[in-house]
One Martini backbone bead per residue (centre of mass of N, CA, C, O) as a GRO file, in nm:
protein
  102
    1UNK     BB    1   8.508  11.289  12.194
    2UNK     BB    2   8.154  11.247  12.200
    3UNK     BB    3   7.986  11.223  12.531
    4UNK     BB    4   7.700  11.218  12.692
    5UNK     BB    5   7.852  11.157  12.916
    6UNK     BB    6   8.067  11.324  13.118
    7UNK     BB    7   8.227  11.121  13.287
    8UNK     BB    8   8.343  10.994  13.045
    9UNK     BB    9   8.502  11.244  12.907
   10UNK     BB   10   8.692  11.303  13.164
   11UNK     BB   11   8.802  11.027  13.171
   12UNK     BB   12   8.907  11.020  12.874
   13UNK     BB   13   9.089  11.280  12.873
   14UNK     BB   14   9.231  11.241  13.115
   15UNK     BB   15   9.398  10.954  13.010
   16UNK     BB   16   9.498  11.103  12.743
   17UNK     BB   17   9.649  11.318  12.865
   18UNK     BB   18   9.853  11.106  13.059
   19UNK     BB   19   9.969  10.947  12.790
   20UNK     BB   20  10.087  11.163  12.704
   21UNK     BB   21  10.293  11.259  12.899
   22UNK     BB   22  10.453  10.986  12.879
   23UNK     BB   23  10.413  10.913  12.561
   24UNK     BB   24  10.162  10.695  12.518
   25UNK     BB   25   9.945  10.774  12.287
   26UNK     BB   26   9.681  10.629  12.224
   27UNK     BB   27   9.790  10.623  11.889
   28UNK     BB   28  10.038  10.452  11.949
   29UNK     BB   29   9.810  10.190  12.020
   30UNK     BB   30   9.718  10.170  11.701
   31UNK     BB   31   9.908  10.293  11.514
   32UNK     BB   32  10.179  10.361  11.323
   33UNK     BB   33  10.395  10.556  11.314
   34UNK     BB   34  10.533  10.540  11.011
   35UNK     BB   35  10.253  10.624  10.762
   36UNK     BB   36  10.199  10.605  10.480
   37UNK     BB   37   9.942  10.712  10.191
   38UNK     BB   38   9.998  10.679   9.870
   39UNK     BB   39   9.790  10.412   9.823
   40UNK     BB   40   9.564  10.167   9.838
   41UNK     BB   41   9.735   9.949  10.006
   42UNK     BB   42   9.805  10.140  10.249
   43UNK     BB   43   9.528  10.159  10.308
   44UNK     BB   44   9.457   9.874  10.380
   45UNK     BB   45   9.632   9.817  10.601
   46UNK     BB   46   9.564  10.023  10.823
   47UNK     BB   47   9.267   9.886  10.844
   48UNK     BB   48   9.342   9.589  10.929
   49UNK     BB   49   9.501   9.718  11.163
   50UNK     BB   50   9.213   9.853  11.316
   51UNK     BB   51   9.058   9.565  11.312
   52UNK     BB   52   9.247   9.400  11.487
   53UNK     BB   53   9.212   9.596  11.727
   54UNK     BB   54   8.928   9.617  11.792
   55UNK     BB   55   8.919   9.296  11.853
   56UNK     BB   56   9.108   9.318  12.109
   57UNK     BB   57   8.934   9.515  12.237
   58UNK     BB   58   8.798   9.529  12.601
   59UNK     BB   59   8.582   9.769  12.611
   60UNK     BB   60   8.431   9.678  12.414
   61UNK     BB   61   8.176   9.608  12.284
   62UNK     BB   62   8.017   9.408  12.058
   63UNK     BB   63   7.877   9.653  11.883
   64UNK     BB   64   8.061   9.840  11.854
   65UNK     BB   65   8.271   9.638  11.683
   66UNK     BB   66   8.062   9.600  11.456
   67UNK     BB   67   8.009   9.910  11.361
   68UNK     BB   68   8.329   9.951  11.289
   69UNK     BB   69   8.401   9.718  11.114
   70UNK     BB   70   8.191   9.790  10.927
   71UNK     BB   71   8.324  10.076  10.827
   72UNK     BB   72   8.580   9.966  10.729
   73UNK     BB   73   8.468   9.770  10.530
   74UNK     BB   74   8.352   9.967  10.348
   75UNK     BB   75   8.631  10.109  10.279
   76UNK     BB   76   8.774   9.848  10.195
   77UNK     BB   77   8.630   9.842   9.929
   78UNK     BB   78   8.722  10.080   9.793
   79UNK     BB   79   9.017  10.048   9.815
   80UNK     BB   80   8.978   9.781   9.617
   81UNK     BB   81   8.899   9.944   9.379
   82UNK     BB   82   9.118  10.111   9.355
   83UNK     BB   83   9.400   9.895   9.367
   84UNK     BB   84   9.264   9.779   9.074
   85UNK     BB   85   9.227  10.084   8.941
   86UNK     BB   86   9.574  10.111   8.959
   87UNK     BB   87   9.692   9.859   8.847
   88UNK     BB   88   9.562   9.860   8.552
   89UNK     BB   89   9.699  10.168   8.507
   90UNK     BB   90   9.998  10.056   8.533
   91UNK     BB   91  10.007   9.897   8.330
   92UNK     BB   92   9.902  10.058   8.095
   93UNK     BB   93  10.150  10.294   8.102
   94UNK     BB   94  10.351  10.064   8.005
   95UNK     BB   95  10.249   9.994   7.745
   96UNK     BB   96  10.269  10.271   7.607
   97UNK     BB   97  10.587  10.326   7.671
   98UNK     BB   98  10.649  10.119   7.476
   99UNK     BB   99  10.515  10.180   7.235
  100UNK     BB  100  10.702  10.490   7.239
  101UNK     BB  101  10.974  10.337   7.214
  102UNK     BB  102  10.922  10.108   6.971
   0.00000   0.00000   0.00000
């Protein structure tokens, strides 16, 4: 992670570094351990979950998590129309599938 000041940087890296080495890697306390991203569905949920995450977490300042919030908000909607045009394709081909079948 890029940071101006070199203190911030160092001290960022020796901390991911610490929580690596106990086995609580920064990513563990973020993330769901396993996730697969299959469907646009599954995209939606990772996303809502790193917006909770931001909203709680205590370090960042209010900018920054509006921010982030933000760019996270509009991959969820890019997520949300895929999601739309994921269903109604799987309609479709459910339709179709009957149609070749009777």
């Amino acid at each position: 992670m890029p940071y101006k000041d070199k203190d911030k940087r160092r001290e960022y890296s020796r901390e991911y570094k610490r929580m690596k080495r106990v086995g609580h890697g920064l990513a563990n306390n973020i993330l769901p351990t396993p996730f697969k991203l299959r469907t646009a569905q599954n995209v939606l949920a990772l996303l809502w979950e790193q917006i909770e995450a931001v909203k709680i977490d205590t370090e960042s300042g209010v900018l920054e998590k509006a921010r982030c919030i933000g760019y996270l908000c509009g991959i969820s909607l890019k997520a949300v129309e895929t999601a739309e045009i994921e269903t109604r394709l799987d309609i479709l081909e459910r339709k179709i599938s009957l149609r070749s079948v009777g």
